[in-house]
N, CA, C and O atoms as a Tinker XYZ file with bonds, in Angstrom:
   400  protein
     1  N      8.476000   27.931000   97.594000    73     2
     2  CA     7.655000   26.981000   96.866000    64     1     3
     3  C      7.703000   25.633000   97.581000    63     2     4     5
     4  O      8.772000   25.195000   98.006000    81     3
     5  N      6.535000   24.964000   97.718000    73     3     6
     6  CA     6.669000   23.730000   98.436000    64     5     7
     7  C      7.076000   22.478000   97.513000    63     6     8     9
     8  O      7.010000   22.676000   96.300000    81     7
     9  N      7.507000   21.159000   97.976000    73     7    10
    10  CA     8.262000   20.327000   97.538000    64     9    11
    11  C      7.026000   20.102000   96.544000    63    10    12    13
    12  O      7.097000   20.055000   95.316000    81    11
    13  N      5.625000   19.944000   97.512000    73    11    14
    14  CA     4.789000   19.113000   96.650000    64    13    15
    15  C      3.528000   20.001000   95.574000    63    14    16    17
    16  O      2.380000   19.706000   95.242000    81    15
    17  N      4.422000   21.178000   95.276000    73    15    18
    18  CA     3.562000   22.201000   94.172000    64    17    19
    19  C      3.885000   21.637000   92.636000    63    18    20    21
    20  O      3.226000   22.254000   91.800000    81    19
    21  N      4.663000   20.706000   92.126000    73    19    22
    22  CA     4.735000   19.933000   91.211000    64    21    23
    23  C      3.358000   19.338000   90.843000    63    22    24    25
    24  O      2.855000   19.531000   89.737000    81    23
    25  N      2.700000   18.523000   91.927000    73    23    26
    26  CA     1.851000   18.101000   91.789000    64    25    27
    27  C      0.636000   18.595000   92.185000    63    26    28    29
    28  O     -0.433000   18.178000   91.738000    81    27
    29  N      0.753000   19.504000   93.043000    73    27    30
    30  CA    -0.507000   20.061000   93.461000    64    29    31
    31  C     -1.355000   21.163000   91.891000    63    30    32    33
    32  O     -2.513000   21.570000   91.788000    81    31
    33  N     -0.017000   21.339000   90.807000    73    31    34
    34  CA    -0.537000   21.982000   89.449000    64    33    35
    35  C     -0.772000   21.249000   88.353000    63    34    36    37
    36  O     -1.366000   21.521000   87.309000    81    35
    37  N      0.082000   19.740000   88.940000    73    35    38
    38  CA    -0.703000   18.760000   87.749000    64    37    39
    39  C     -1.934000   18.450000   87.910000    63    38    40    41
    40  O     -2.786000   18.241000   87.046000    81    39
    41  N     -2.028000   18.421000   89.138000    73    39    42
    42  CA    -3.855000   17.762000   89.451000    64    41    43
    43  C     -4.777000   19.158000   89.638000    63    42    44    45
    44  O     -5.838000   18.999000   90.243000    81    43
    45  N     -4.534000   20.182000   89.282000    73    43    46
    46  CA    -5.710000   21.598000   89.237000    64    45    47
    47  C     -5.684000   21.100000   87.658000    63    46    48    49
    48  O     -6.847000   20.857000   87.336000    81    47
    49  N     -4.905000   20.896000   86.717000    73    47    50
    50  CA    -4.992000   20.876000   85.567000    64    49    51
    51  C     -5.732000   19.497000   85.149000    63    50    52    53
    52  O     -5.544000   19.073000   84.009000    81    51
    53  N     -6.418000   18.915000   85.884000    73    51    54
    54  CA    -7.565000   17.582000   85.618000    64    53    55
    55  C     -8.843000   17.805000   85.602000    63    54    56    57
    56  O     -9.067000   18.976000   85.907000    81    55
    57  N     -9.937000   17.107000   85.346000    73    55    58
    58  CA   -11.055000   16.891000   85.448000    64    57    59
    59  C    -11.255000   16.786000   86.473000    63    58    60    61
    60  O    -10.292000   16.746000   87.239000    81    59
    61  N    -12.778000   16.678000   87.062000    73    59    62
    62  CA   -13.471000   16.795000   88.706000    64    61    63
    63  C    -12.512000   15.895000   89.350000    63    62    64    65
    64  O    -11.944000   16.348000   90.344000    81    63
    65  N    -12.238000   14.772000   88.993000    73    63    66
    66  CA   -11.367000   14.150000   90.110000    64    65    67
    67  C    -10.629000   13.006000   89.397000    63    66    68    69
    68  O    -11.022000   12.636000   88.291000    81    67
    69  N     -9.539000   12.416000   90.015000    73    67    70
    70  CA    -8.629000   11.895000   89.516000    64    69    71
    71  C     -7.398000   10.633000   90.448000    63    70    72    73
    72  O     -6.606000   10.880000   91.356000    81    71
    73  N     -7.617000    9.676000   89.939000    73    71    74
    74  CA    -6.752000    9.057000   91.487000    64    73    75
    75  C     -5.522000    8.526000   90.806000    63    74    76    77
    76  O     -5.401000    8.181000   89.631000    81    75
    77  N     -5.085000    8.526000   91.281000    73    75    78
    78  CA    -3.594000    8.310000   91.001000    64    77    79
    79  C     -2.606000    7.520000   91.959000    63    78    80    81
    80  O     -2.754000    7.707000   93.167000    81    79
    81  N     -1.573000    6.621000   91.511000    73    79    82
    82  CA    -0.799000    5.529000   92.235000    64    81    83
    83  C      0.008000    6.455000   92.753000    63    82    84    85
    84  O      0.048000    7.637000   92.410000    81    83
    85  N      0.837000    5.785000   93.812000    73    83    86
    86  CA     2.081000    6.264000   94.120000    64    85    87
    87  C      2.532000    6.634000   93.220000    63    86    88    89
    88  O      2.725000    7.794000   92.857000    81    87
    89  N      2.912000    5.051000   92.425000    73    87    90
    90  CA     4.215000    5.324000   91.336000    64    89    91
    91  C      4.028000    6.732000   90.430000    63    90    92    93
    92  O      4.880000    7.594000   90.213000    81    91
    93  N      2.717000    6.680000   90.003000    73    91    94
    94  CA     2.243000    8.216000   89.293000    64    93    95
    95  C      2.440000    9.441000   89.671000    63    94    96    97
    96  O      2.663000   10.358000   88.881000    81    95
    97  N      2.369000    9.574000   91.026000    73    95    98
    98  CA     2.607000   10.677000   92.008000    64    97    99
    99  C      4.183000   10.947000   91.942000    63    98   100   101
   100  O      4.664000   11.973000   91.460000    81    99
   101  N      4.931000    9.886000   92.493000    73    99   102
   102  CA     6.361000    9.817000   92.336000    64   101   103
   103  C      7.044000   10.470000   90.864000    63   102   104   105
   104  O      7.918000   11.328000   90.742000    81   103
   105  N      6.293000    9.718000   89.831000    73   103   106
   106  CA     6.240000   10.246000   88.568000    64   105   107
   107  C      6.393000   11.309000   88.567000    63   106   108   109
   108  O      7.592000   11.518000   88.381000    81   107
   109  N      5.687000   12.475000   88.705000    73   107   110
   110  CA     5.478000   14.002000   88.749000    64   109   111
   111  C      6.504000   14.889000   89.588000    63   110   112   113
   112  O      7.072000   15.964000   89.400000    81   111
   113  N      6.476000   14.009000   90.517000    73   111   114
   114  CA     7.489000   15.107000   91.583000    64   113   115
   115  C      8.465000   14.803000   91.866000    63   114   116   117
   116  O      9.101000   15.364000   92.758000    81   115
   117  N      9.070000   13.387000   90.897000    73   115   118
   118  CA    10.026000   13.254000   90.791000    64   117   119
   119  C     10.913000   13.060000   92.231000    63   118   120   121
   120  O     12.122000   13.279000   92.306000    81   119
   121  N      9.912000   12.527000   93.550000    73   119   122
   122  CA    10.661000   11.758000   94.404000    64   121   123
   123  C      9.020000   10.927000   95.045000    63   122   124   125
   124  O      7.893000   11.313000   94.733000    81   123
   125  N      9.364000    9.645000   96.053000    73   123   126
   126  CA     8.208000    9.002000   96.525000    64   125   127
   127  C      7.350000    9.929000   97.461000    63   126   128   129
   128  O      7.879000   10.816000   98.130000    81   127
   129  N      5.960000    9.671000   97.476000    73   127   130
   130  CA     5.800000   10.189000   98.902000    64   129   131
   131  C      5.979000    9.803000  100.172000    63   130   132   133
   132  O      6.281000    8.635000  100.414000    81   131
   133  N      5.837000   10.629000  101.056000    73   131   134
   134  CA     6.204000    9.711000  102.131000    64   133   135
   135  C      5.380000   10.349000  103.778000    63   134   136   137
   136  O      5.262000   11.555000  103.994000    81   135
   137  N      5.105000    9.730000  104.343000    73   135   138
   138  CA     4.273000   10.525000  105.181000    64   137   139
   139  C      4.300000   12.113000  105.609000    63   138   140   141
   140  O      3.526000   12.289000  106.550000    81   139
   141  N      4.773000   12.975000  105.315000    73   139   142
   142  CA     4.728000   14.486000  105.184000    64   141   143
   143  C      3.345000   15.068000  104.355000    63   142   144   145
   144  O      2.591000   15.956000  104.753000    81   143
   145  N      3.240000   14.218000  102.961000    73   143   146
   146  CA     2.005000   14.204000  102.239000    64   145   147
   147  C      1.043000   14.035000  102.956000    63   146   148   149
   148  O     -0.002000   14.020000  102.306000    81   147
   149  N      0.842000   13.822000  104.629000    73   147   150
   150  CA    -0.527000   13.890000  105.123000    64   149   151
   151  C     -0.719000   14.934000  105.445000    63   150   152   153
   152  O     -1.881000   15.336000  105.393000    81   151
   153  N      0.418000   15.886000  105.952000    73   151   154
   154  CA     0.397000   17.685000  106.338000    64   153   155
   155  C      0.131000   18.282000  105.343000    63   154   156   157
   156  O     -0.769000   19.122000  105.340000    81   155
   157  N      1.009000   17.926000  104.021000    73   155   158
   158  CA     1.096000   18.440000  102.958000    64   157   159
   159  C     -0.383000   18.746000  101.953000    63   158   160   161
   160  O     -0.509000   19.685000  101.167000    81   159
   161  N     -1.097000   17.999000  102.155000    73   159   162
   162  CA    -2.645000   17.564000  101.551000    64   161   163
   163  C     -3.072000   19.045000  101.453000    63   162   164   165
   164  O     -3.357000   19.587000  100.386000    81   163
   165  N     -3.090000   19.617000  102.587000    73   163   166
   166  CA    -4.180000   20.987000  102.389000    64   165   167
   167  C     -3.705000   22.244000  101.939000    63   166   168   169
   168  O     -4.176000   23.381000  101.915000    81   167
   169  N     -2.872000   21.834000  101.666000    73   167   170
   170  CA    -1.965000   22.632000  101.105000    64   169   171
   171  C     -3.028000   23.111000   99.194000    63   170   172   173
   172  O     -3.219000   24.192000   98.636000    81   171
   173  N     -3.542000   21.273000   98.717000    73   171   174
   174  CA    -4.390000   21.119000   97.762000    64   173   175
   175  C     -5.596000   22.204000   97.612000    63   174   176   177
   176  O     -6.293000   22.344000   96.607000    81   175
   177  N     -5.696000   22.959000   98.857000    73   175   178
   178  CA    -7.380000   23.548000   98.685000    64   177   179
   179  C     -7.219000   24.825000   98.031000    63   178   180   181
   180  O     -8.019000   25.493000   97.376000    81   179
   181  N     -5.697000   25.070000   98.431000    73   179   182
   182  CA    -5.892000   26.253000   97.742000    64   181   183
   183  C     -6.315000   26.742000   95.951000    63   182   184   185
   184  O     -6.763000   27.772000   95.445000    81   183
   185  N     -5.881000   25.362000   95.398000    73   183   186
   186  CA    -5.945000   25.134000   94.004000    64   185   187
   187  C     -7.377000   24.706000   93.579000    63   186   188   189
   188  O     -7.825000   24.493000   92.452000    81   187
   189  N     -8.232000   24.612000   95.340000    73   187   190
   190  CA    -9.955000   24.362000   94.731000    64   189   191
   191  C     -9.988000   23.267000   94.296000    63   190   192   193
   192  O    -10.668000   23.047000   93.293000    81   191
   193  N     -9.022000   21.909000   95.126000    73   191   194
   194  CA    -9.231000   20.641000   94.813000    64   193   195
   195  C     -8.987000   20.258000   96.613000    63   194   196   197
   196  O     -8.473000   21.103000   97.345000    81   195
   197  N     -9.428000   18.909000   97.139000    73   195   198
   198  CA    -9.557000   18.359000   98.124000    64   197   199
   199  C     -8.850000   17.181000   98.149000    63   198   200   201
   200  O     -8.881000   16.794000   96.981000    81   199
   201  N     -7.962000   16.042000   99.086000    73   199   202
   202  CA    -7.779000   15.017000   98.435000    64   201   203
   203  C     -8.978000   14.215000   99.129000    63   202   204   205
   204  O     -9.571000   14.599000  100.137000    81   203
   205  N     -9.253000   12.951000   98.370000    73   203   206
   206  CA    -9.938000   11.937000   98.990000    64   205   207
   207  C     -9.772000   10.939000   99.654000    63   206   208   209
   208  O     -9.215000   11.230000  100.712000    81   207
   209  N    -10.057000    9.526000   99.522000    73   207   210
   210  CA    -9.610000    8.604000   99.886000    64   209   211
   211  C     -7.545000    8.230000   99.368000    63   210   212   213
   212  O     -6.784000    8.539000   98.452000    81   211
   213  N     -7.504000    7.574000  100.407000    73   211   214
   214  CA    -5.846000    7.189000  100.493000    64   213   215
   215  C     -5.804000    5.814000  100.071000    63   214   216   217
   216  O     -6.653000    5.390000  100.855000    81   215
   217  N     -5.459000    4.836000   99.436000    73   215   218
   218  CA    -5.620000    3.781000   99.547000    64   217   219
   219  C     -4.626000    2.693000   99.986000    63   218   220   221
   220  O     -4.400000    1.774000   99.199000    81   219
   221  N     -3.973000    2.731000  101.267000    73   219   222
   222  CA    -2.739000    2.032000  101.571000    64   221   223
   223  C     -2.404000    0.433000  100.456000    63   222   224   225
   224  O     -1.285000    0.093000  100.071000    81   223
   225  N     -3.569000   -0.219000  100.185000    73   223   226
   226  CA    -3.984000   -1.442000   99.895000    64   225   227
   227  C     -3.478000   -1.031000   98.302000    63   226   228   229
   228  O     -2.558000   -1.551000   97.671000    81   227
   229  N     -4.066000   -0.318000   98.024000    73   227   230
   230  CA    -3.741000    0.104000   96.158000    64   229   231
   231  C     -2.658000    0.136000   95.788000    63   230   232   233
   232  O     -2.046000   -0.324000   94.824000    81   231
   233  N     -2.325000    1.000000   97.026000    73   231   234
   234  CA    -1.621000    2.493000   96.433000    64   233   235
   235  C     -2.265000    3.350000   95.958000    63   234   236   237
   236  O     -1.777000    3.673000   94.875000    81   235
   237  N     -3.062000    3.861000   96.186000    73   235   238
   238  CA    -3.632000    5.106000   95.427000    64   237   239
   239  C     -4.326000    6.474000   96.132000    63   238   240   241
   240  O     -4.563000    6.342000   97.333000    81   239
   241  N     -4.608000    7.515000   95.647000    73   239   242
   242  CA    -4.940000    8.703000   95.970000    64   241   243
   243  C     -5.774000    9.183000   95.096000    63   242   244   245
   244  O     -5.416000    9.091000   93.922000    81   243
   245  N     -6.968000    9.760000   95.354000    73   243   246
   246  CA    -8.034000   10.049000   94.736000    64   245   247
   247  C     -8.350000   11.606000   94.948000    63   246   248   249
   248  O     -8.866000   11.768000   96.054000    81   247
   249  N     -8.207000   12.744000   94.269000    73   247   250
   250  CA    -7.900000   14.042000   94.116000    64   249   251
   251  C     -9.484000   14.360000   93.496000    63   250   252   253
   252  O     -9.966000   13.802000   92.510000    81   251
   253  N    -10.179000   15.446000   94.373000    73   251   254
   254  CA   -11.348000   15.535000   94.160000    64   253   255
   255  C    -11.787000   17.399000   94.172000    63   254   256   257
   256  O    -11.655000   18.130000   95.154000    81   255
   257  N    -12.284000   17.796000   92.884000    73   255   258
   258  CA   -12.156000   19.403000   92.702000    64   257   259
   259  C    -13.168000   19.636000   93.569000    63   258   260   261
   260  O    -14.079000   18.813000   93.660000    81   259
   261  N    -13.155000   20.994000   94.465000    73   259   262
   262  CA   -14.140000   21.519000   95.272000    64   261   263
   263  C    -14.857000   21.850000   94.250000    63   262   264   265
   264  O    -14.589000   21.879000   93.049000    81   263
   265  N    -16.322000   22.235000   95.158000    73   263   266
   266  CA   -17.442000   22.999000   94.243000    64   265   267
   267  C    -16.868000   24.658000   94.038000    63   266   268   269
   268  O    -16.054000   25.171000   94.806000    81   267
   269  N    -17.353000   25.213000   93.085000    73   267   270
   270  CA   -16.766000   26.420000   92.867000    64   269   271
   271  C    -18.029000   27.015000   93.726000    63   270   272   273
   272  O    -19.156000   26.546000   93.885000    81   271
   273  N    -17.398000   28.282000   94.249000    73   271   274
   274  CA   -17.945000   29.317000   95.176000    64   273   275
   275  C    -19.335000   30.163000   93.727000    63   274   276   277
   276  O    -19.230000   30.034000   92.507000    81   275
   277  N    -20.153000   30.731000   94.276000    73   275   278
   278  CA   -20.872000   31.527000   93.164000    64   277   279
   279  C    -20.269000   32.424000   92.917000    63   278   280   281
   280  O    -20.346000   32.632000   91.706000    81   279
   281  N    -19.551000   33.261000   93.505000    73   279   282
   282  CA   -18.406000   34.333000   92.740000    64   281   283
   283  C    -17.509000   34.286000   91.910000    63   282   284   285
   284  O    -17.065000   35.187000   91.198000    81   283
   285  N    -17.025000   32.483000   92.042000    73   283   286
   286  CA   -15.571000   32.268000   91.060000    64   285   287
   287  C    -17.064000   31.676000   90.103000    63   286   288   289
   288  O    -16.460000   30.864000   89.403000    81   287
   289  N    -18.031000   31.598000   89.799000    73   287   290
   290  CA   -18.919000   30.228000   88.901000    64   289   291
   291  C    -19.198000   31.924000   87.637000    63   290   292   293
   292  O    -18.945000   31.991000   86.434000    81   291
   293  N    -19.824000   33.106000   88.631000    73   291   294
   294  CA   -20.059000   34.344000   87.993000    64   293   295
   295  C    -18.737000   34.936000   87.249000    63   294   296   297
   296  O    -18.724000   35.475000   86.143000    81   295
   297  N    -17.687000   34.722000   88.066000    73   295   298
   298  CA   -16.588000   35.275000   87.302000    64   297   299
   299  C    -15.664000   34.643000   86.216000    63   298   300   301
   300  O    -14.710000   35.051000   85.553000    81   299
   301  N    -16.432000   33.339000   86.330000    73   299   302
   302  CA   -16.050000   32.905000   84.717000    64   301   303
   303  C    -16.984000   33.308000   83.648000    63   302   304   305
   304  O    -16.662000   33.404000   82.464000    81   303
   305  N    -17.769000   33.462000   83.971000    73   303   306
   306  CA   -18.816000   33.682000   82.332000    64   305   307
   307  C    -18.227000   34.596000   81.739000    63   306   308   309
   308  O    -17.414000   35.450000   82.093000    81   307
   309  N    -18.763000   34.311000   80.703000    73   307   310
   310  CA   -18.023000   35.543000   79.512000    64   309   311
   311  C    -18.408000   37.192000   80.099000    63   310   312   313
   312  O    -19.150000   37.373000   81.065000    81   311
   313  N    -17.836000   38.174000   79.418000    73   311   314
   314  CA   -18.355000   39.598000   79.161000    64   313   315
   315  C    -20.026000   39.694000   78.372000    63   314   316   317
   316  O    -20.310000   39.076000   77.345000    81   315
   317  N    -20.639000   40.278000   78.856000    73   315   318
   318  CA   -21.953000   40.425000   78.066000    64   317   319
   319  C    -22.576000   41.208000   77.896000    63   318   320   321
   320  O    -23.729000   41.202000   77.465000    81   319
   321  N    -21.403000   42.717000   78.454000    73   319   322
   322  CA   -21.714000   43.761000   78.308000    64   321   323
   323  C    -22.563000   44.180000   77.003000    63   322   324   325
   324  O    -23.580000   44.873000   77.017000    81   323
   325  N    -21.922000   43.603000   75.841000    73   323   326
   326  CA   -22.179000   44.234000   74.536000    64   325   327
   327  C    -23.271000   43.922000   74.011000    63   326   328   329
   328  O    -23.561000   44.470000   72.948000    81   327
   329  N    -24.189000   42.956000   74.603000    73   327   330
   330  CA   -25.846000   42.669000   74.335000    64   329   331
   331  C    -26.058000   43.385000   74.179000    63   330   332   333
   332  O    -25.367000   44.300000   74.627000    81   331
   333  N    -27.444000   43.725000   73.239000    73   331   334
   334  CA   -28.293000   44.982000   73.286000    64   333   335
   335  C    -29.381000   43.957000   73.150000    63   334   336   337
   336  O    -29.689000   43.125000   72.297000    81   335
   337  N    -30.026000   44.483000   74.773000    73   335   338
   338  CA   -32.026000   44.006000   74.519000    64   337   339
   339  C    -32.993000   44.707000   74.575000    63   338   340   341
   340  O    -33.077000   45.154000   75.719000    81   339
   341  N    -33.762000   45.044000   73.967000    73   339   342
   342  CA   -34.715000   45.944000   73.812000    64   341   343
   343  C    -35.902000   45.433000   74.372000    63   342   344   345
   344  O    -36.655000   44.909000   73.551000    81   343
   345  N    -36.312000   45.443000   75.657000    73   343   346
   346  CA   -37.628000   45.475000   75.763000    64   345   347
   347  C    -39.104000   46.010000   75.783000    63   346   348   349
   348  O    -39.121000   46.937000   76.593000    81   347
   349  N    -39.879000   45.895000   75.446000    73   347   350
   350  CA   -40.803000   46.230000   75.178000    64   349   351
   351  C    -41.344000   47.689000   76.207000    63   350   352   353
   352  O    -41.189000   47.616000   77.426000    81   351
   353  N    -41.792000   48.600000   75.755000    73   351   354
   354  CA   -41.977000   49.575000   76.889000    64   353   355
   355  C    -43.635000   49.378000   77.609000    63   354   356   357
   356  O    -44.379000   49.465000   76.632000    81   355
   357  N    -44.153000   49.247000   78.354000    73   355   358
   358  CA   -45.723000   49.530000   79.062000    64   357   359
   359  C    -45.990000   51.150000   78.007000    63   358   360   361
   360  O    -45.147000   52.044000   77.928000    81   359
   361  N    -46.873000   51.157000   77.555000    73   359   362
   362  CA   -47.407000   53.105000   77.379000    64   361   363
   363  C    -46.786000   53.584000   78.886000    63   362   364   365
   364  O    -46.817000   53.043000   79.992000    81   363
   365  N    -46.240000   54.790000   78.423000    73   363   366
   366  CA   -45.583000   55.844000   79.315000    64   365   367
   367  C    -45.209000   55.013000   80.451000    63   366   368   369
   368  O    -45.662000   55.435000   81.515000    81   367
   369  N    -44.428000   53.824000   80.537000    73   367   370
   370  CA   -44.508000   53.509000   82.025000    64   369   371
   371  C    -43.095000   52.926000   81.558000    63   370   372   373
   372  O    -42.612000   53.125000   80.443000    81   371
   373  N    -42.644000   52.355000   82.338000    73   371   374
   374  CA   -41.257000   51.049000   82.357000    64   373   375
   375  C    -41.514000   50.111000   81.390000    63   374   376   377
   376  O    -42.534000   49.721000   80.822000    81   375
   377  N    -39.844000   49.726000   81.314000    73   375   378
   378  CA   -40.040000   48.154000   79.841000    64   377   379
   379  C    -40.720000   47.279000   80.970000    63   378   380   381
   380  O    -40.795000   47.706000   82.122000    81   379
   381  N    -41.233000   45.986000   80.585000    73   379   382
   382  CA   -42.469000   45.347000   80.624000    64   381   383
   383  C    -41.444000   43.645000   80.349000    63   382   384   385
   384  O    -40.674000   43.645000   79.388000    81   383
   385  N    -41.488000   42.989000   80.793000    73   383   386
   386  CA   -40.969000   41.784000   80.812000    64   385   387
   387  C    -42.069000   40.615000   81.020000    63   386   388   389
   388  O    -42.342000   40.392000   82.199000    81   387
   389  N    -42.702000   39.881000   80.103000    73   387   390
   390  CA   -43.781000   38.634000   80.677000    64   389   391
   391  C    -42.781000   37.550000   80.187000    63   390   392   393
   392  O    -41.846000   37.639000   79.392000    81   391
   393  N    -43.316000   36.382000   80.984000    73   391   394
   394  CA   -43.020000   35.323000   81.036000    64   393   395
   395  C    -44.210000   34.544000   80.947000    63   394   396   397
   396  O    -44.954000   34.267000   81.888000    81   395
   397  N    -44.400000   34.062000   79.228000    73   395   398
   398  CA   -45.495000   33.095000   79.616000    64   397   399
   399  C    -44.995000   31.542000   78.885000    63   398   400
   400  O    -45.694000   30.539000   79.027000    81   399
């Protein structure tokens, strides 16, 4: 487990994005960061978040969720197996779908 998976599961557990101080960061993982956190960063993608801007001047770090892939966007929707739609049949031919 890496030092910085403390935080890499607080920030999957946020909204689209999120910036945060040192001191906040420190907060979580319960030591400062310290330049290793620049290797350490991509470590973030796997959780389907990116980091953003750094802000030496702030202090701050700005944690930004990737776009979801269309496979993970499809594999959240619910089950919908259990619909039942009845469409309309053509005489003797296939159901019939208009759109008007």
């Amino acid at each position: 487990m890496s030092k910085w998976e403390p935080l890499w599961q607080y920030i999957a557990n946020q909204h689209d994005s999120v910036t945060l101080s040192f001191d906040e960061i420190a907060t979580v993982l319960g030591f400062p960061i310290d330049h290793s956190f620049l290797n350490a960063k991509k470590e973030l993608l796997t959780y389907g978040w990116q980091t953003g801007p750094i802000s030496l001047k702030r202090q701050t770090v700005t944690f930004t969720r990737l776009p979801r892939t269309l496979g993970q966007f499809f594999a959240s929707l619910p089950d919908t197996t259990d619909i039942d739609v009845d469409f309309p049949r053509a005489a003797d031919g296939p159901r019939v779908v208009t759109f008007d």
